[in-house]
N, CA, C and O atoms as a GROMACS GRO file, in nm:
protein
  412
    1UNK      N    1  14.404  14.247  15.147
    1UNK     CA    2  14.334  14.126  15.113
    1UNK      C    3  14.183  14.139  15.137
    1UNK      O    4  14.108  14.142  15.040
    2UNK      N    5  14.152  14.143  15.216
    2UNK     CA    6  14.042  14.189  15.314
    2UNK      C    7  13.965  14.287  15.200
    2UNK      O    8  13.874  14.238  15.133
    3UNK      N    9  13.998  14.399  15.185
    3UNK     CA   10  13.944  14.530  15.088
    3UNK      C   11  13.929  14.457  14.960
    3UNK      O   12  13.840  14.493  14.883
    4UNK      N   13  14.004  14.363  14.932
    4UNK     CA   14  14.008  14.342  14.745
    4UNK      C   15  13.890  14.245  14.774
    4UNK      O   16  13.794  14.243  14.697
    5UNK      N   17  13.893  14.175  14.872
    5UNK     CA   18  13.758  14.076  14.905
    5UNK      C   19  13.606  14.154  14.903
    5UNK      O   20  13.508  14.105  14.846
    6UNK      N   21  13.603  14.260  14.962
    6UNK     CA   22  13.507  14.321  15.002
    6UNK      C   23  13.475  14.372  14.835
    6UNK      O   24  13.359  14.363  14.794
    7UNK      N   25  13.577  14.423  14.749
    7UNK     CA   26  13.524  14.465  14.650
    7UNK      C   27  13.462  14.386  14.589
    7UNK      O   28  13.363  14.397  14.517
    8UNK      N   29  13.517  14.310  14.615
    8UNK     CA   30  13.468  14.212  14.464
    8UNK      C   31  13.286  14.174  14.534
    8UNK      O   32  13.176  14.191  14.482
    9UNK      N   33  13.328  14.116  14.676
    9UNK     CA   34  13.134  14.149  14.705
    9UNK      C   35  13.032  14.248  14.683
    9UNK      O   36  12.911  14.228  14.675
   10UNK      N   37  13.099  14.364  14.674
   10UNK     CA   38  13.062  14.487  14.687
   10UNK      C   39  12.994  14.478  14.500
   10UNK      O   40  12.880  14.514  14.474
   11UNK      N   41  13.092  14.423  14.392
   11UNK     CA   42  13.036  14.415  14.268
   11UNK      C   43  12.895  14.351  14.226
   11UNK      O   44  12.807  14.395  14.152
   12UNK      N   45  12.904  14.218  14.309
   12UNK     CA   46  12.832  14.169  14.265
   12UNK      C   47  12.720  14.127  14.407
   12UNK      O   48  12.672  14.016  14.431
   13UNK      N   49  12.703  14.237  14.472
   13UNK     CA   50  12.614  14.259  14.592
   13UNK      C   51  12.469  14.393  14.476
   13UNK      O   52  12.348  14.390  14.458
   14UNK      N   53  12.604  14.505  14.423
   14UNK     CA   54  12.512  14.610  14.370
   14UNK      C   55  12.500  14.527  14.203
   14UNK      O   56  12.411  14.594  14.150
   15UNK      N   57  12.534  14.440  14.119
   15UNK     CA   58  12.450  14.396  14.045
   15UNK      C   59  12.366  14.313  14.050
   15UNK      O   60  12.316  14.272  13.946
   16UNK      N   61  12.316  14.252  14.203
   16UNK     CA   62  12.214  14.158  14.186
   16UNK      C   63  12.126  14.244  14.208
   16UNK      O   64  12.014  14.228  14.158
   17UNK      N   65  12.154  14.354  14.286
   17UNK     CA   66  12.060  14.482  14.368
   17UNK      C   67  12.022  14.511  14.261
   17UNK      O   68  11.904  14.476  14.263
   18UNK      N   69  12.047  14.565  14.136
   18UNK     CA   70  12.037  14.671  14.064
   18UNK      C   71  11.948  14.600  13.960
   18UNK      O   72  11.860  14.660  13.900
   19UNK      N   73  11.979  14.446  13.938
   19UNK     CA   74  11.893  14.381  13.864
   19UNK      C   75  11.748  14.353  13.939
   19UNK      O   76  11.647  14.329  13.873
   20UNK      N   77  11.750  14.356  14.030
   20UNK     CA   78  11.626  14.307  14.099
   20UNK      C   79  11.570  14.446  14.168
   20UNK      O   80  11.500  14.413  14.263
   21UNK      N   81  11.574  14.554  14.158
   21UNK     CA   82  11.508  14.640  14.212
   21UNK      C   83  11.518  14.646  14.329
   21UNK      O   84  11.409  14.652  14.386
   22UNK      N   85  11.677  14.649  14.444
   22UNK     CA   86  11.660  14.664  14.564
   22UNK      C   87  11.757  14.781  14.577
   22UNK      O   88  11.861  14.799  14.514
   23UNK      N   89  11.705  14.852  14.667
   23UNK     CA   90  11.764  14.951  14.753
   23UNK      C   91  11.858  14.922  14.844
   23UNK      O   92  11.804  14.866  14.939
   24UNK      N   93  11.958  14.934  14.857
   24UNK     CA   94  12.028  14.911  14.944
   24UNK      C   95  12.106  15.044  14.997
   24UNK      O   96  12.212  15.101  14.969
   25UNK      N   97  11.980  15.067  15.105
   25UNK     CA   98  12.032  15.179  15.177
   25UNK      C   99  12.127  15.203  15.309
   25UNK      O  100  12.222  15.141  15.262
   26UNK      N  101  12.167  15.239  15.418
   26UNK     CA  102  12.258  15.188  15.530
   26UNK      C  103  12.157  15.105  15.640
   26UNK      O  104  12.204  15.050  15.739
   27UNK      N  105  12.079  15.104  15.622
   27UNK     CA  106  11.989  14.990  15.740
   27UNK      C  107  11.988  14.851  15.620
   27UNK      O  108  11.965  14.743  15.675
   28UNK      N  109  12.002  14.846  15.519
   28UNK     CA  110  11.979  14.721  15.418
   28UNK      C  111  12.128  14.584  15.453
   28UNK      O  112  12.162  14.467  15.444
   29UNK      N  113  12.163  14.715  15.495
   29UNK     CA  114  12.314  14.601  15.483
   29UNK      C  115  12.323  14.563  15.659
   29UNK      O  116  12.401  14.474  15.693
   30UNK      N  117  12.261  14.617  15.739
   30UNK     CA  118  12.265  14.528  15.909
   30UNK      C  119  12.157  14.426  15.836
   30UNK      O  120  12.192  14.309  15.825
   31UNK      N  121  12.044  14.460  15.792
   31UNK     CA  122  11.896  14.382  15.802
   31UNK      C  123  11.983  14.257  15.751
   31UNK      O  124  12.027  14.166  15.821
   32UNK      N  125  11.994  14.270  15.640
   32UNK     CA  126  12.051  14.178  15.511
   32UNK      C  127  12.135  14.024  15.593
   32UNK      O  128  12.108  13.904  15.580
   33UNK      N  129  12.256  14.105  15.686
   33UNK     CA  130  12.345  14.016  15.723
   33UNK      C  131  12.265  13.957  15.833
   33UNK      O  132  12.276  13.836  15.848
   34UNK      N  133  12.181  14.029  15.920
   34UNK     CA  134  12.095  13.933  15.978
   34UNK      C  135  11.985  13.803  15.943
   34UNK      O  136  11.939  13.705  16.003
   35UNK      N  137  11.972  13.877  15.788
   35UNK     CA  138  11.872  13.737  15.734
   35UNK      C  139  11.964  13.610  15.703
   35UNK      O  140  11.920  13.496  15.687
   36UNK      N  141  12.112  13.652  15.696
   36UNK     CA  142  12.219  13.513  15.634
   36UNK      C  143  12.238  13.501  15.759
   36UNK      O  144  12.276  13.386  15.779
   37UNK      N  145  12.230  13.577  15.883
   37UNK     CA  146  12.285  13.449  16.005
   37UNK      C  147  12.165  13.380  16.008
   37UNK      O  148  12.160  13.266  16.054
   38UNK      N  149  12.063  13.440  15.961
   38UNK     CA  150  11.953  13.337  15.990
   38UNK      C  151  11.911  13.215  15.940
   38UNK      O  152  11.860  13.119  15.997
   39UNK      N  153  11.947  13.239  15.797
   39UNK     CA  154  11.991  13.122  15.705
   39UNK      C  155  12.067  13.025  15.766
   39UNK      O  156  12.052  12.904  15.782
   40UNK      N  157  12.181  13.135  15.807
   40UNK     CA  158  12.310  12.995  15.849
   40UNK      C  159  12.258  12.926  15.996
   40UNK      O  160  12.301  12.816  16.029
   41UNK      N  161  12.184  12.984  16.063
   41UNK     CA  162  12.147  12.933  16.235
   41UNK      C  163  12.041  12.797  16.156
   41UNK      O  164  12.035  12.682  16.200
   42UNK      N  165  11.984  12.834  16.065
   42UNK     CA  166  11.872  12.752  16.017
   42UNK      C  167  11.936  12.599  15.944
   42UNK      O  168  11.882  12.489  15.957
   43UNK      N  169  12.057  12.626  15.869
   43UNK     CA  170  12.108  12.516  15.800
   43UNK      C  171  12.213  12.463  15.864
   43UNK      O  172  12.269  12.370  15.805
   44UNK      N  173  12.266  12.505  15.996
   44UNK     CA  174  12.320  12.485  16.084
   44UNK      C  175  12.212  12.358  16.178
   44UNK      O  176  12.242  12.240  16.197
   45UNK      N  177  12.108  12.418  16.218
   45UNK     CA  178  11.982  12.351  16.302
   45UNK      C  179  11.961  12.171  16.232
   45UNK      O  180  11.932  12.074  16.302
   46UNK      N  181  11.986  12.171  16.086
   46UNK     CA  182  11.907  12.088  16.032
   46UNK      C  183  12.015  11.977  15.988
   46UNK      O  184  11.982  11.860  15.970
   47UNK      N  185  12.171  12.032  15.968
   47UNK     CA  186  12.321  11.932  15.987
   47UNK      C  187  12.297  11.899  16.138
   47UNK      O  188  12.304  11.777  16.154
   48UNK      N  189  12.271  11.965  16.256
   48UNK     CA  190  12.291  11.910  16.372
   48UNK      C  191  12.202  11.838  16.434
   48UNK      O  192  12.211  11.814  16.554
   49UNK      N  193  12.081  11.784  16.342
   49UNK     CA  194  11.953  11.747  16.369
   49UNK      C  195  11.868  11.774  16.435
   49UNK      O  196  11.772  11.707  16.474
   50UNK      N  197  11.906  11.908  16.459
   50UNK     CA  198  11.819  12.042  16.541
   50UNK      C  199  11.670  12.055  16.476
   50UNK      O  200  11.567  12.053  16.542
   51UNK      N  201  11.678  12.067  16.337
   51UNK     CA  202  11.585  12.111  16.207
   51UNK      C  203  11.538  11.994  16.104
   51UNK      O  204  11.607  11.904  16.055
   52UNK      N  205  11.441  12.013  16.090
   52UNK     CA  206  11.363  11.911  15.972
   52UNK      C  207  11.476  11.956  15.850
   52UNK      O  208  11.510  12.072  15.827
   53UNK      N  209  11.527  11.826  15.776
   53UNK     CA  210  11.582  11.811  15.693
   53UNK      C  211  11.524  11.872  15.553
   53UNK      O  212  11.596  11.927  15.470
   54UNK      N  213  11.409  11.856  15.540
   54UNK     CA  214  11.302  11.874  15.443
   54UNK      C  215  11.352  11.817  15.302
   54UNK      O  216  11.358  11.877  15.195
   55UNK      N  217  11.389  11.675  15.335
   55UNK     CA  218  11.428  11.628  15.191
   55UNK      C  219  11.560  11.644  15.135
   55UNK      O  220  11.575  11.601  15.020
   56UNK      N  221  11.675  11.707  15.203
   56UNK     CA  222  11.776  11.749  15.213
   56UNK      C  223  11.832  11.627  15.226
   56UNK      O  224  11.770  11.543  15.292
   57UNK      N  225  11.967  11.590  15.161
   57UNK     CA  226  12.061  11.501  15.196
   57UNK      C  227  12.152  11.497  15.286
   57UNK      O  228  12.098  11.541  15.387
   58UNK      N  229  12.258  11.470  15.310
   58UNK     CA  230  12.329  11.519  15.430
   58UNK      C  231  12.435  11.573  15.338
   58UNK      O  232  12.508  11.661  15.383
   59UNK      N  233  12.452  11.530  15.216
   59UNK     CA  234  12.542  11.602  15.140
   59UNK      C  235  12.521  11.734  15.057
   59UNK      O  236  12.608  11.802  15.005
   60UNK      N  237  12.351  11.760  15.056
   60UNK     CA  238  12.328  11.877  15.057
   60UNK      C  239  12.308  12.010  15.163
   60UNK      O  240  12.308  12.133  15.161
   61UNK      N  241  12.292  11.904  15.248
   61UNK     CA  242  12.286  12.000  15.409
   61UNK      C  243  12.405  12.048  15.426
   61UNK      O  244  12.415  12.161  15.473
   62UNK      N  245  12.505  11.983  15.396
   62UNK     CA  246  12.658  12.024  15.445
   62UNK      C  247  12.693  12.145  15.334
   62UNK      O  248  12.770  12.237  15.366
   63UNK      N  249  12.630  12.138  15.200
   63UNK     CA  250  12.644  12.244  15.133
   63UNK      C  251  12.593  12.380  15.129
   63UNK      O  252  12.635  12.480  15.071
   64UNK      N  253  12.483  12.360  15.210
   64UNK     CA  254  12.381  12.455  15.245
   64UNK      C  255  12.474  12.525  15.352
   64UNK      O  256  12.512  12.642  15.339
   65UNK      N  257  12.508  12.443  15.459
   65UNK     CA  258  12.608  12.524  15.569
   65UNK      C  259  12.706  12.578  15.478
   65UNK      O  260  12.690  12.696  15.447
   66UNK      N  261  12.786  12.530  15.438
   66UNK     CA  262  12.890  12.610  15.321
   66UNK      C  263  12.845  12.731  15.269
   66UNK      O  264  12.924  12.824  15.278
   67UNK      N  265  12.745  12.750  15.219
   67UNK     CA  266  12.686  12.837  15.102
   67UNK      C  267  12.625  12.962  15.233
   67UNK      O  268  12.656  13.080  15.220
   68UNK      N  269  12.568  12.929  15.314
   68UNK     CA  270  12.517  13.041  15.421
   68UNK      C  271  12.628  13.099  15.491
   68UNK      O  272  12.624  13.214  15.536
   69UNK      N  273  12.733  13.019  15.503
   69UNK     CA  274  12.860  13.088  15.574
   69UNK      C  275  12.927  13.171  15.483
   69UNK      O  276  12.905  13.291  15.497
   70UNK      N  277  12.981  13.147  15.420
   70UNK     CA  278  12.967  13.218  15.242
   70UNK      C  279  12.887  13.349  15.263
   70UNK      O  280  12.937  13.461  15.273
   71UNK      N  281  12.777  13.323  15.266
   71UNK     CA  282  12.716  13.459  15.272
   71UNK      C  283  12.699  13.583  15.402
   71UNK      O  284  12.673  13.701  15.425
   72UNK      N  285  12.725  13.488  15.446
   72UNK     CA  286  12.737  13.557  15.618
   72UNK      C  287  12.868  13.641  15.583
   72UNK      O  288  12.872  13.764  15.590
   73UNK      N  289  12.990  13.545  15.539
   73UNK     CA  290  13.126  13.665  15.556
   73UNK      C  291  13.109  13.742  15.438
   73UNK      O  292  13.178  13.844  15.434
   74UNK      N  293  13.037  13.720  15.343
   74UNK     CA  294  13.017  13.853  15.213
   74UNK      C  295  12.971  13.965  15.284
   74UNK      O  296  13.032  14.070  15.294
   75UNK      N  297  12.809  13.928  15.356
   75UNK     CA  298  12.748  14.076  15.435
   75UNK      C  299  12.825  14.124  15.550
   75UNK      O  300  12.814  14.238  15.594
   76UNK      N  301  12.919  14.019  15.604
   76UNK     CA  302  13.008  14.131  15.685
   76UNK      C  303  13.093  14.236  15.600
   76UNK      O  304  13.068  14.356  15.593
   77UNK      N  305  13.188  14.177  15.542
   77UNK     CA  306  13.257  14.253  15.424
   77UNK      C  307  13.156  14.374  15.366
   77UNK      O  308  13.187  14.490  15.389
   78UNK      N  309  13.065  14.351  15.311
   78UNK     CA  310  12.958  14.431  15.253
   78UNK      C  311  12.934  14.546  15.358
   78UNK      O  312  12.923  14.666  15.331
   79UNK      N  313  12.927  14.476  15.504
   79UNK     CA  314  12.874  14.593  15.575
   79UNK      C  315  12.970  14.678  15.630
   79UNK      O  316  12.937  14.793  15.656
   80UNK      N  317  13.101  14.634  15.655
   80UNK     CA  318  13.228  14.677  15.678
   80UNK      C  319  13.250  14.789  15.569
   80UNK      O  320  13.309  14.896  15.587
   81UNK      N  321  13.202  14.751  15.471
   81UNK     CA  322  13.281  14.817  15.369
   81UNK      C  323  13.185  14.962  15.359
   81UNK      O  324  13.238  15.073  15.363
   82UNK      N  325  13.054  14.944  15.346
   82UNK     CA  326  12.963  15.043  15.358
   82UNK      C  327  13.030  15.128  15.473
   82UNK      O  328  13.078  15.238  15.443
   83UNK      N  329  13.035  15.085  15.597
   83UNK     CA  330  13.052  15.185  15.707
   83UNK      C  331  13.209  15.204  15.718
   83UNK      O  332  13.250  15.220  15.834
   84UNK      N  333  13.301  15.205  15.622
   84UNK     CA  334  13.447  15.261  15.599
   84UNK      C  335  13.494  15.182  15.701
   84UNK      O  336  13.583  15.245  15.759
   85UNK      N  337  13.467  15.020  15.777
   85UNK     CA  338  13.523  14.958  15.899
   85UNK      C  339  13.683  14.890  15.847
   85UNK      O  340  13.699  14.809  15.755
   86UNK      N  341  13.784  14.945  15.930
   86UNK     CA  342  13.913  14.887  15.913
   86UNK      C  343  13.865  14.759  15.965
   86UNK      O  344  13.785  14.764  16.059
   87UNK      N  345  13.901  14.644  15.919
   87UNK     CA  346  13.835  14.487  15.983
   87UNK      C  347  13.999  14.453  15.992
   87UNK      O  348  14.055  14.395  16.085
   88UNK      N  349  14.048  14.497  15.892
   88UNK     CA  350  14.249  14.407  15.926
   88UNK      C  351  14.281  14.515  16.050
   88UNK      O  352  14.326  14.450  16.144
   89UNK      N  353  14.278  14.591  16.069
   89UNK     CA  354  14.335  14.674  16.200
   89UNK      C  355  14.252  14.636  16.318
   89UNK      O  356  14.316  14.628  16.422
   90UNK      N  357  14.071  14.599  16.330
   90UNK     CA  358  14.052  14.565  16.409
   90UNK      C  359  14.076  14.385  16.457
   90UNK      O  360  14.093  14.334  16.568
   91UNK      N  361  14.071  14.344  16.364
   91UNK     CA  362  14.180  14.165  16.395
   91UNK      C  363  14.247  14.143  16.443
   91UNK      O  364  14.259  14.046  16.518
   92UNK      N  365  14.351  14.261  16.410
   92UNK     CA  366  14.512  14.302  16.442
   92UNK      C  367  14.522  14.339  16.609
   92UNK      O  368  14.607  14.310  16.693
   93UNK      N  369  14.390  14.420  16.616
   93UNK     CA  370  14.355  14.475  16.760
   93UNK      C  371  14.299  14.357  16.902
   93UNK      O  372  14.332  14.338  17.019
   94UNK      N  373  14.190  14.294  16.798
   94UNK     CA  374  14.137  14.199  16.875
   94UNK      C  375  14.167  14.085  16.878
   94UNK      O  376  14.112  14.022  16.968
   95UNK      N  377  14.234  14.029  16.815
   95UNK     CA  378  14.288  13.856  16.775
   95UNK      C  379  14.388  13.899  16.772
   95UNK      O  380  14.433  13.829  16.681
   96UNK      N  381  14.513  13.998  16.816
   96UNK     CA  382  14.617  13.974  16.828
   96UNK      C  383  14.724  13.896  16.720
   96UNK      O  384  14.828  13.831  16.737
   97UNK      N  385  14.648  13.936  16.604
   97UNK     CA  386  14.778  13.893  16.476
   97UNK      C  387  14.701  13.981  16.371
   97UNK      O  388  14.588  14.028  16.362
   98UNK      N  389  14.801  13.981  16.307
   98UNK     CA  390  14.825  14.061  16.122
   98UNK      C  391  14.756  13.956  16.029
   98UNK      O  392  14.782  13.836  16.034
   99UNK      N  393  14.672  14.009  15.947
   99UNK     CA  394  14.607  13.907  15.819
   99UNK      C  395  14.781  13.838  15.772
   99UNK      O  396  14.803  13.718  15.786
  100UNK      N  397  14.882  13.928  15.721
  100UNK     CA  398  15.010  13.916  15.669
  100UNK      C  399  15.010  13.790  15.763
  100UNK      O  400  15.021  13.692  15.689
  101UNK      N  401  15.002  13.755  15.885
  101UNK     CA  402  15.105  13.683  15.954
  101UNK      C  403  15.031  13.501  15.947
  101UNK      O  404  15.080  13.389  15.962
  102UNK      N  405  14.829  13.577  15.903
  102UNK     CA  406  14.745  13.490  15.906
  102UNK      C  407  14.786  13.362  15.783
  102UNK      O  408  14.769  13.240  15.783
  103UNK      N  409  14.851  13.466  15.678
  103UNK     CA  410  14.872  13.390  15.548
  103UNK      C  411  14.967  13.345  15.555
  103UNK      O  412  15.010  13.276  15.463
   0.00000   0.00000   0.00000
């Protein structure tokens, strides 16, 4: 499940790359997932009234959290997938259950 997920990020991670002229070399994909937690710490800040709204609704704020979390688990996947990381065996290891058992 996990792998067919990652691919499909993996597609359309290297055609936005490829349209826009980015490199995505093995430091691109730590940097990368650090700029979406940053996103998400940021649209996180501004639902919890941590952060200036900046004109934001609360029904767009809540989408914004949606959409950064979203991207947060793509660049994990993305970066998992770059560095050959079993993520269902380490789940399995560390959370103590099977994706199978998750579904």
């Amino acid at each position: 499940m996990l792998d067919d997920l990652a691919l499909k990020f993996e597609r359309a991670s290297s055609a936005y790359a490829g349209e826009n002229g980015i490199t995505r070399d093995a430091d691109w994909f730590l940097l990368k997932l650090q700029e979406e937690m940053g996103e998400l710490t940021q649209a996180w800040n501004r639902v919890s009234g941590r952060g200036r709204p900046k004109g934001r609704s609360g029904e767009d704020m809540a989408r914004d959290l949606e959409n950064e979390a979203a991207d947060v688990l793509g660049h994990i996947l993305l970066f998992a997938h770059q560095n050959d990381l079993d993520l269902a065996a380490a789940i399995k290891r560390k959370w103590l259950f099977s994706l199978d058992e998750a579904l």
